[in-house]
Every structure is written in C-alpha cells, then in structure tokens.
VOBA-485221 format. One record per residue: residue number from 1; x, y, z of N, C-alpha, C in turn; residue in three letters. Coordinates in steps of 0.05 Angstrom, whole numbers, plus 5000, padded with zeros to 4 digits. Last residue first. Layout:
<sites>
<NUM,<X,Y,Z>,<X,Y,Z>,<X,Y,Z>,ala>,
...
</sites>
This chain:
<sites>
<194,<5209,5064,4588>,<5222,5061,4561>,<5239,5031,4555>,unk>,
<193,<5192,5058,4645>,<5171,5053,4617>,<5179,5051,4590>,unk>,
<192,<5235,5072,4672>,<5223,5047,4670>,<5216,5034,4651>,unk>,
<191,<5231,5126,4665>,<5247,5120,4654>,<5243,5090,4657>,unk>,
<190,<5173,5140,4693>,<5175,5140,4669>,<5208,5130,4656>,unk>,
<189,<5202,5134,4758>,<5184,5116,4733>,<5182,5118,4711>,unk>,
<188,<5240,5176,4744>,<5248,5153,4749>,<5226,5131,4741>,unk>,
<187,<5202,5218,4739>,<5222,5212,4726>,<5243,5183,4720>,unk>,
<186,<5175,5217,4787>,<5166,5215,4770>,<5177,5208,4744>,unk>,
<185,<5212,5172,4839>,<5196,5203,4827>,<5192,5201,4801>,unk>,
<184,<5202,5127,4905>,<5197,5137,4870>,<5191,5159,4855>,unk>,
<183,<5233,5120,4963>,<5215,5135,4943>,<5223,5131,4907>,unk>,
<182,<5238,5101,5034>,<5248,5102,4996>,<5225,5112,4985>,unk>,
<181,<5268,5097,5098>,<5249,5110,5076>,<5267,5109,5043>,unk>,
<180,<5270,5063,5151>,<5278,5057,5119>,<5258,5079,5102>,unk>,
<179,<5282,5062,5213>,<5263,5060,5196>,<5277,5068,5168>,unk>,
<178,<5305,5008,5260>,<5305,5023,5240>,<5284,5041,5225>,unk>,
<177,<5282,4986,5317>,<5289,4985,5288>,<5292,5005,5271>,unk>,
<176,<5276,4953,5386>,<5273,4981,5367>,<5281,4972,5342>,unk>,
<175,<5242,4922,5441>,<5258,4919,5416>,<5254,4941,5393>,unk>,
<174,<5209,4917,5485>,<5239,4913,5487>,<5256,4913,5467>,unk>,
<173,<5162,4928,5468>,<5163,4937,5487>,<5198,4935,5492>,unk>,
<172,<5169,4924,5397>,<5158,4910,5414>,<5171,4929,5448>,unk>,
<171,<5189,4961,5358>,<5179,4938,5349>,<5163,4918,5365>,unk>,
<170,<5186,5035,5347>,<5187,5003,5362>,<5174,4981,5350>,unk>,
<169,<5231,5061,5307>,<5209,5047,5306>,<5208,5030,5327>,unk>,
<168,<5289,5089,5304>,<5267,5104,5310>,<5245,5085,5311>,unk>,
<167,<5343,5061,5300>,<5322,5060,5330>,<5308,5078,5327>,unk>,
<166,<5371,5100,5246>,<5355,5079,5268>,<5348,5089,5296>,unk>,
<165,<5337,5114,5190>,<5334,5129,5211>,<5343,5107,5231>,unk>,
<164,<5359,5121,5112>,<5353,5112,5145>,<5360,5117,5179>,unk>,
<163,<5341,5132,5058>,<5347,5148,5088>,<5351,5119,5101>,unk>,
<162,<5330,5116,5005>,<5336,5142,5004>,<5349,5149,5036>,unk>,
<161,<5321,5063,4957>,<5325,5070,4985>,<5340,5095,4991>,unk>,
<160,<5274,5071,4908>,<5300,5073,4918>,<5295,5070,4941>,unk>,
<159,<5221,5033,4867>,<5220,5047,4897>,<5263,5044,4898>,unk>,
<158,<5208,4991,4833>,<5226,5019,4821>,<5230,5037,4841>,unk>,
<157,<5198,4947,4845>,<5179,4968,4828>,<5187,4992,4820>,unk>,
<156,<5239,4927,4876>,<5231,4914,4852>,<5207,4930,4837>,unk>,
<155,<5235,4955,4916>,<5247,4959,4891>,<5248,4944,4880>,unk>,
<154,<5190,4937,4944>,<5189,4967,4935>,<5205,4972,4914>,unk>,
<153,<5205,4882,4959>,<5176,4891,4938>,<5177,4915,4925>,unk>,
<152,<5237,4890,4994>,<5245,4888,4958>,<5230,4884,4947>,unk>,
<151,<5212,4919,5033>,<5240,4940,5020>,<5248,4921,4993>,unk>,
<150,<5177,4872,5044>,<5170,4901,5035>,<5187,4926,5022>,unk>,
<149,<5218,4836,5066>,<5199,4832,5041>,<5196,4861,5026>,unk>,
<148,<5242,4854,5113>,<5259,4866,5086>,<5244,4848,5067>,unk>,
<147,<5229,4897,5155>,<5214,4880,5145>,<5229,4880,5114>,unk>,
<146,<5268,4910,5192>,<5265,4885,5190>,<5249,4870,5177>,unk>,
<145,<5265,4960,5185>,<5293,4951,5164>,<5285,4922,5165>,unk>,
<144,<5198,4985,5155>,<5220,4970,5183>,<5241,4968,5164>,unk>,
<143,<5188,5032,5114>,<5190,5009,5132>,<5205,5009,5151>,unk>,
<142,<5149,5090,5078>,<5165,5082,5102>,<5167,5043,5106>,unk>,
<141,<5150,5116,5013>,<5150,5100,5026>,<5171,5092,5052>,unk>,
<140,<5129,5158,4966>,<5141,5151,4985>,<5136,5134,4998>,unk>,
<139,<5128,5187,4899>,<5117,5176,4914>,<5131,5161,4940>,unk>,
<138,<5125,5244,4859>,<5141,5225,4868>,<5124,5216,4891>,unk>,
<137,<5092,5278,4839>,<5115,5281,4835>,<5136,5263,4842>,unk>,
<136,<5019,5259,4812>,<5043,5261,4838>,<5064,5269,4826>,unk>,
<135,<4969,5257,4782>,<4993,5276,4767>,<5017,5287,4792>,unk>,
<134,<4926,5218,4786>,<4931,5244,4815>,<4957,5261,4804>,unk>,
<133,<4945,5189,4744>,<4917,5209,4753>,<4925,5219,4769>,unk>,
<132,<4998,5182,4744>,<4986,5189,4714>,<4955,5199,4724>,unk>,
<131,<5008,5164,4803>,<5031,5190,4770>,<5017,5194,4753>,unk>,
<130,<4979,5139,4817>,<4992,5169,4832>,<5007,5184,4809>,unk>,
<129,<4972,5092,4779>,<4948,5111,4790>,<4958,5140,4795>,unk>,
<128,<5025,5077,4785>,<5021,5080,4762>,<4995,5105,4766>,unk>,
<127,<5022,5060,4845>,<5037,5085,4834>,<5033,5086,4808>,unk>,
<126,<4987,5022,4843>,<4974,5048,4857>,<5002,5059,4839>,unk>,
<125,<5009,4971,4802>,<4986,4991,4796>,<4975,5016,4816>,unk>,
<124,<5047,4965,4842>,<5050,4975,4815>,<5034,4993,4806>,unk>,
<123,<5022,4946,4884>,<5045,4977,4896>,<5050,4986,4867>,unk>,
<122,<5001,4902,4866>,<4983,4934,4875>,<4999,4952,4886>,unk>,
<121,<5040,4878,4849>,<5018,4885,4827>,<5000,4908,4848>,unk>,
<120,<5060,4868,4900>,<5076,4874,4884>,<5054,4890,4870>,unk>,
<119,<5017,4836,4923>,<5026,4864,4937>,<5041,4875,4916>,unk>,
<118,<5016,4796,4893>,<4995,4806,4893>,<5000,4830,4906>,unk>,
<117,<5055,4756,4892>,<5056,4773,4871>,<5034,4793,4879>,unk>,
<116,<5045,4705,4922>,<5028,4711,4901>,<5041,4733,4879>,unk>,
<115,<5049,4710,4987>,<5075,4701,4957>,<5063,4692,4934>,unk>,
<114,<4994,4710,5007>,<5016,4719,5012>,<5032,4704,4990>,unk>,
<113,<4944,4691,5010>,<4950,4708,4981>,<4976,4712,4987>,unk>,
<112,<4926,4661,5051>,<4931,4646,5035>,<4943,4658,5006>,unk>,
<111,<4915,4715,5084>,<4940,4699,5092>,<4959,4671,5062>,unk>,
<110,<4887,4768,5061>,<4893,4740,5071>,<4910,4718,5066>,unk>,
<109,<4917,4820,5068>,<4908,4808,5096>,<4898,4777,5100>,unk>,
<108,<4966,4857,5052>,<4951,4840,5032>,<4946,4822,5065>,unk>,
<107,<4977,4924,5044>,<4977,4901,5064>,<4959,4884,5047>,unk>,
<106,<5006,4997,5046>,<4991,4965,5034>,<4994,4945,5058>,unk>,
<105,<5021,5054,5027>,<5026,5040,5045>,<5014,5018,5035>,unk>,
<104,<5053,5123,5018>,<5047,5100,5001>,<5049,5080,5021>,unk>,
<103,<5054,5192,5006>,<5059,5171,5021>,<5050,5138,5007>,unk>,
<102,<5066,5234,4958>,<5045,5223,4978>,<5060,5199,4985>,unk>,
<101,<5074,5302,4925>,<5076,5279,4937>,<5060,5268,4955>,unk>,
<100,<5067,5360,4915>,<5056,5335,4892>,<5068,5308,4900>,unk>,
<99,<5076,5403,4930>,<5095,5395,4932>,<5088,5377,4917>,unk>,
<98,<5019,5421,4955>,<5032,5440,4942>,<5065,5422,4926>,unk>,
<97,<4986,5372,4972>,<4980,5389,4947>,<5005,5405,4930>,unk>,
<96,<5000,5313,4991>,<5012,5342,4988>,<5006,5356,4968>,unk>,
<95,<4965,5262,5009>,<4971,5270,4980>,<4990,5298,4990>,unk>,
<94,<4976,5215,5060>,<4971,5240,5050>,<4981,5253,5025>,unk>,
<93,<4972,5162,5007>,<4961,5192,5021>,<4974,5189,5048>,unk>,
<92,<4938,5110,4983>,<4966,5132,4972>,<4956,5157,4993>,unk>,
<91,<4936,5045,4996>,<4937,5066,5009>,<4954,5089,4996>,unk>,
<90,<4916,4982,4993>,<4941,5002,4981>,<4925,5029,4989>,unk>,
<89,<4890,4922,5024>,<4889,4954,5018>,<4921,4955,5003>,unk>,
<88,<4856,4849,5016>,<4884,4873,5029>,<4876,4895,5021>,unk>,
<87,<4824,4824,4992>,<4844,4801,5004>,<4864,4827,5019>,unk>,
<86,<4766,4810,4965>,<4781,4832,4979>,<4805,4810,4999>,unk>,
<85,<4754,4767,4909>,<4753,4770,4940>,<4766,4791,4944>,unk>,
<84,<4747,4746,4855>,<4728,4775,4868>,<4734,4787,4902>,unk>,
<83,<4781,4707,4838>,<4758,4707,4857>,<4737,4723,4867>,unk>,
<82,<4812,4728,4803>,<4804,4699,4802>,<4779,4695,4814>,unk>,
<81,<4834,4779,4835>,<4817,4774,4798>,<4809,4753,4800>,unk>,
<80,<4825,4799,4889>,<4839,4777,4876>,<4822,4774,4855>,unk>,
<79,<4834,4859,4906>,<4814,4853,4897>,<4836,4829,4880>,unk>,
<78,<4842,4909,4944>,<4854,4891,4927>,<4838,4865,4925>,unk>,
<77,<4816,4981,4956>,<4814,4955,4962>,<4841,4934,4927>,unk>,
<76,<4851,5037,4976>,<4841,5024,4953>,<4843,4998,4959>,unk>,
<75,<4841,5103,4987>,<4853,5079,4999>,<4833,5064,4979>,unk>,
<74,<4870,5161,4984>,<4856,5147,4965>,<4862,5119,4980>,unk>,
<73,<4872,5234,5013>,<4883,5210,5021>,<4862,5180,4998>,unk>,
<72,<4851,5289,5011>,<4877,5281,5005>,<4889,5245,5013>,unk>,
<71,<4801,5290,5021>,<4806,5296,5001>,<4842,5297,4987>,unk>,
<70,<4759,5243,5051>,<4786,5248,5055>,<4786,5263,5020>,unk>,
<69,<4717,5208,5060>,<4711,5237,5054>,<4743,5245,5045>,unk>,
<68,<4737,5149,5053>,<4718,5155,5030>,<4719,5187,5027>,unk>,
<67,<4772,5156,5099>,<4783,5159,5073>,<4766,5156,5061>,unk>,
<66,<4730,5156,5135>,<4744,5172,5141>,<4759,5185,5115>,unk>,
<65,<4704,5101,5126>,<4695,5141,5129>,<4709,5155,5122>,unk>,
<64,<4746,5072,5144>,<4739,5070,5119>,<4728,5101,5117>,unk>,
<63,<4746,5084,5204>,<4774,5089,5188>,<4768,5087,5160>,unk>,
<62,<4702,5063,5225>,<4703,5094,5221>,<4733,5102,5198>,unk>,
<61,<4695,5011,5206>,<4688,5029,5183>,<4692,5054,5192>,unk>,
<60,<4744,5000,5247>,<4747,4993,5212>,<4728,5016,5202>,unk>,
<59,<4720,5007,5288>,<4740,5036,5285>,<4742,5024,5251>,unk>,
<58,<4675,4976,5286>,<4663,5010,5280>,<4687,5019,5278>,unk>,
<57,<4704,4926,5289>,<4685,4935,5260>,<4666,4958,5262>,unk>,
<56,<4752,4935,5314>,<4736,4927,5313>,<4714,4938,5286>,unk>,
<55,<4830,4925,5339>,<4807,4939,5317>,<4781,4922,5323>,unk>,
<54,<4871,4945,5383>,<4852,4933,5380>,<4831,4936,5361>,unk>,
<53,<4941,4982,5377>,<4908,4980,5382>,<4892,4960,5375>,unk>,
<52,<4977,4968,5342>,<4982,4981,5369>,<4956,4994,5393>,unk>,
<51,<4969,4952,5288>,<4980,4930,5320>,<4977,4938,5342>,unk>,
<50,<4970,4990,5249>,<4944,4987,5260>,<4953,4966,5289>,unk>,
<49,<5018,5003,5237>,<5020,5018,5257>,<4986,5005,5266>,unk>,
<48,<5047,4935,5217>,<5035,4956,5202>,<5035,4972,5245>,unk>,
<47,<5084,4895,5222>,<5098,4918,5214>,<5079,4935,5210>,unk>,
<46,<5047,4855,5237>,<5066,4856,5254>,<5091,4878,5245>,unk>,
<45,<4993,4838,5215>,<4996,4875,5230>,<5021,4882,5236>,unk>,
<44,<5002,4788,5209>,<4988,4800,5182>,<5002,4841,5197>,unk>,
<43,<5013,4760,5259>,<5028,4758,5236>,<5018,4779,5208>,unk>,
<42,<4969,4776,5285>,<4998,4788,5292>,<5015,4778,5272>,unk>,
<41,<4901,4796,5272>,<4926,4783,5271>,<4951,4794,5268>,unk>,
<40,<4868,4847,5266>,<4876,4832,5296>,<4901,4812,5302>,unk>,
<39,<4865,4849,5219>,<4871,4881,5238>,<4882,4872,5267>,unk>,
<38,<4831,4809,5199>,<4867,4824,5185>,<4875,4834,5204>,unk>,
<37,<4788,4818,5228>,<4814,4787,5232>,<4834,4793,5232>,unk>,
<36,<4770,4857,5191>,<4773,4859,5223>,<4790,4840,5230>,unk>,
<35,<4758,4825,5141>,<4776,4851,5149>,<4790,4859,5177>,unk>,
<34,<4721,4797,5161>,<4754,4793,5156>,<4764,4801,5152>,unk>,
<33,<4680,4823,5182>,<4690,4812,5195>,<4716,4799,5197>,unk>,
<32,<4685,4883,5132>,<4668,4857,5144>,<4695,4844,5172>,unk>,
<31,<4682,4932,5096>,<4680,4926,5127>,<4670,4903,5143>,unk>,
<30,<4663,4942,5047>,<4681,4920,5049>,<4694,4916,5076>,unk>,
<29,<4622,4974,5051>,<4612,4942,5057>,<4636,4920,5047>,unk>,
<28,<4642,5016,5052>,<4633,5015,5076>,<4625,4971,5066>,unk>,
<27,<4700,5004,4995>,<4676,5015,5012>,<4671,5018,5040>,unk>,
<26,<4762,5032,4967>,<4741,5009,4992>,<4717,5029,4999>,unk>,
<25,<4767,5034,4895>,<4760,5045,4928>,<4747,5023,4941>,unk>,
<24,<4808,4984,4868>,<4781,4990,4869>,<4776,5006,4896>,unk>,
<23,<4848,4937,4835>,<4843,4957,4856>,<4818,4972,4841>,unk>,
<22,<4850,4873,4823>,<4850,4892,4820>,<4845,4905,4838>,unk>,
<21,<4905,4822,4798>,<4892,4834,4819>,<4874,4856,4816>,unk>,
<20,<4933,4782,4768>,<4923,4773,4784>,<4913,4786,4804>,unk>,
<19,<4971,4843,4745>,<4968,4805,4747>,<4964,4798,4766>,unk>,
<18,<4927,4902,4753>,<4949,4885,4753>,<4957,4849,4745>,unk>,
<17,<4872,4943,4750>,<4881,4924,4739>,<4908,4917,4745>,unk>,
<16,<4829,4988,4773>,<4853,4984,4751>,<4862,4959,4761>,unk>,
<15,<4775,5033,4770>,<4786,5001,4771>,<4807,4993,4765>,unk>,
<14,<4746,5079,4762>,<4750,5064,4792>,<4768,5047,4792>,unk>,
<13,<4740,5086,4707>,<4757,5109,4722>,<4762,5097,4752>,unk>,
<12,<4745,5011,4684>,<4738,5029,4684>,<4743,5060,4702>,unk>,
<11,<4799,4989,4669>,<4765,4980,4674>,<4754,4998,4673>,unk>,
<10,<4854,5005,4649>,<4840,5011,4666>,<4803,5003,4652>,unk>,
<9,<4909,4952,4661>,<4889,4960,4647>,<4869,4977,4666>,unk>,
<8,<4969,4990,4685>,<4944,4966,4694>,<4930,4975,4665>,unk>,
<7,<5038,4980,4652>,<5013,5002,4657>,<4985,4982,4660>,unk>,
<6,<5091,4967,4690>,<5065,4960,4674>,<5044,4982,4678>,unk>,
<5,<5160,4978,4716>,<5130,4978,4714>,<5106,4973,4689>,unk>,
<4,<5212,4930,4710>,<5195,4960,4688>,<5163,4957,4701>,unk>,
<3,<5242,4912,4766>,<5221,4905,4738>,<5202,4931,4739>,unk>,
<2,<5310,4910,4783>,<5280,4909,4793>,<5269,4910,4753>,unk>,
<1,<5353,4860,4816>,<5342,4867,4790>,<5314,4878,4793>,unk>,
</sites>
C-alpha cells in the first residue's frame, strides 16, 4: 500500500518540512566529526557508494563544496525537528537540464533515527521540492535488490520499480547484486495528491 505524498510546510525558500523532520542545504559547518562516523560505519554505508573509500573531514567538506557550487546537483541536510540535530542527507542530482530529471539518493546516519519514518519524510519532502521548485519531470532512483528497506521506502512514496540489472553491483569482494532502478514522474505524483 503506498501513501499520497504530503506537501512539507515550507519555512522558509531553504526549509521544508516533513513529520518529524526538516530539510535544509548542508553547510560547511555541518562537516563535523559525526558526519565523518556516518561515512566510516559499515552498518550506516553498507549500500551507499561512499564504503568504498575512507572518509575524512577534508574529503566530507571537499564533497560538501563541491555541492554548495554545484549547479546541477542540491544536497540537503535532515534535520530531526525535536532536536535540531543533523541526523543524514537527501541528495537530488544530477539535475538534467534538457530532459528535467534527476537522480535521488539519502541516508539517515544516526543510528538511533533509524525506523523513525525519517528517511521516508525526506524522500517525501525532496521530491515534493524536485517537482514543484526545480519544476523536474520525474525523479530516479538506484538500489541494491538487497537493500529491500530502501525499495519500500521508495514506494511507499510513490517511487515504481522500472528495471533491473543483475550482478551489476558489488557488494563485497566475493558477492554481486542486482541493481533496481525506480522512478517517480510527474504525473504520477500529482495523481497522489488528488
């Protein structure tokens, strides 16, 4: 059963809003040391592509840089309402100018936010963001087949499952997977909304 998206409240042109979350550009001074934790732990990285390297707190803020200048790419802190804390990212980009799509990625890094709802509410509120400000055409998304949280987080927001590729992903030096692409188009969310 998936669930009608919500429109966030928007705070202000930076801020939007979900249950129990908000998003907000990351800064340079949300480059802290737990951020870096996030990047290192194997339960938190163990489907993202950051695993496959060692992070430290110059490639964090060069990778923050990078998307503050970025004119096609919006990475957006998550932000636990209760607390103010930065607890993960949502990621829309690469944007495609000519075509009006973008990629879509996330991670909620501390550990204690996991089965909260809190990834959910920020895969909500960024594609609500991609369709009604960045005026996307549809929005995309890659996984593991193994990570099957993230394939029913996605639809439960209205994300289809569109492909799958196997044994294209490694998973570990002796172990391959699938990869799973789905997407949401514009039409399809707004049919949500009714």
């Amino acid at each position: 059963m998936s669930v009608a998206p919500t429109h966030p409240v928007v705070i202000d042109p930076h801020v939007y809003t979900g249950h129990g979350i908000k998003l907000r550009p990351v800064t340079l001074d949300d480059c802290t040391p737990h951020y870096v934790a996030w990047l290192n732990d194997r339960d938190v990285t163990r489907f993202l592509e950051t695993r496959h390297s060692p992070q430290t707190l110059d490639t964090v803020k060069a990778f923050v840089a990078s998307m503050i200048a970025s004119k096609d790419s919006h990475l957006l802190a998550i932000i636990e309402a209760s607390t103010g804390r930065h607890i993960g990212n949502v990621k829309l980009g690469p944007i495609n100018p000519h075509h009006l799509y973008a990629d879509i990625s996330y991670f909620i890094g501390a550990k204690d936010c996991w089965r909260k709802g809190y990834g959910q509410e920020a895969v909500k509120a960024a594609t609500w963001y991609g369709f009604t400000k960045l005026k996307l055409m549809s929005i995309r998304a890659g996984a593991y087949q193994k990570n099957e949280g993230s394939i029913r987080l996605l639809k439960r927001v209205g994300f289809k499952e569109r492909g799958t590729f196997p044994f294209e992903l490694c998973v570990s030096d002796e172990s391959r997977d699938a990869h799973v692409m789905l997407s949401v188009t514009l039409p399809e969310w707004k049919s949500k909304l009714t």
